[in-house]
C-alpha positions in Angstrom: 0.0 0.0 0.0 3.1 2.4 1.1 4.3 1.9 -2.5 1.2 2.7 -4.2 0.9 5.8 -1.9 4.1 6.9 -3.2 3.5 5.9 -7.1 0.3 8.4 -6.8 2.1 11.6 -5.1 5.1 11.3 -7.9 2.6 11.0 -10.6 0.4 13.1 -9.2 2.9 15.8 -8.6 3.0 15.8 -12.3 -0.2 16.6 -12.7 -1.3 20.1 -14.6 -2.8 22.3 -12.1 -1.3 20.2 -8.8 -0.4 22.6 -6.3 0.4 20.1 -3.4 -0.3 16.9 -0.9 -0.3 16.3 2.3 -1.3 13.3 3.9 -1.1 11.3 7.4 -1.8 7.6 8.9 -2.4 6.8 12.3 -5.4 4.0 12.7 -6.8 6.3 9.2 -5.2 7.2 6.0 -5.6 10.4 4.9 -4.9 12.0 1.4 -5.4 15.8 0.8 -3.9 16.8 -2.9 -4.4 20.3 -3.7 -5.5 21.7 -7.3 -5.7 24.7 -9.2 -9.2 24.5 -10.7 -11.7 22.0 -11.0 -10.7 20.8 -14.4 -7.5 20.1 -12.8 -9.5 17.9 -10.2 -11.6 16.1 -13.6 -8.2 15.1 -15.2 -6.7 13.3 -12.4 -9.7 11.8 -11.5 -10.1 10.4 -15.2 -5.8 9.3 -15.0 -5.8 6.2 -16.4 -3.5 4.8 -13.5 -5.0 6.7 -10.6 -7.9 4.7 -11.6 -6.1 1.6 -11.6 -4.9 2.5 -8.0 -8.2 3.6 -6.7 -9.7 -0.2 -7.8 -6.9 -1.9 -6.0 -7.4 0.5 -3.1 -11.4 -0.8 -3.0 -10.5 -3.8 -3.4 -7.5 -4.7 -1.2 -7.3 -2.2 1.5 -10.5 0.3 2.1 -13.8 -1.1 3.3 -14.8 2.5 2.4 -13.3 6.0 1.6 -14.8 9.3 1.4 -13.7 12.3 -1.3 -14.6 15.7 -0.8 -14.0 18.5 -3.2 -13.8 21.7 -1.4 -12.1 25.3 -2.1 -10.0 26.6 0.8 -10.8 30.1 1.2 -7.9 30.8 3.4 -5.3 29.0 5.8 -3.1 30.3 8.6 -1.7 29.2 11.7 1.8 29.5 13.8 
């Protein structure tokens, strides 16, 4: 699964319109990728090998999984 993981950040990373990922596992794995537009979002999802992954995912390691599109208005912190 670690592998995978890493397979989809470096292609992912290549991506048109990928601004960035962050992602963290304790008990759940979390995935947060950041785009620039929604068509950016689109193409990924329609990635011929992220779609390949995502079936894997389904079928060997998630029971279920949850994908939220959302546009981040603003971020700070210290």
């Amino acid at each position: 699964m670690r592998e995978m993981a890493a397979k989809m950040i470096d292609l992912t990373s290549k991506q048109p319109g990928f601004l960035g990922v962050e992602s963290a596992r304790k008990g759940v794995g979390i995935i947060v990728s950041y785009w620039s537009d929604i068509a950016s979002i689109k193409a990924w999802k329609a990635n011929a090998e992220h779609q390949e992954a995502q079936s894997k995912d389904r079928q060997e390691w998630y029971t279920n999984f949850r994908v939220r599109i959302t546009k981040v208005e603003r971020e700070y912190g210290i």
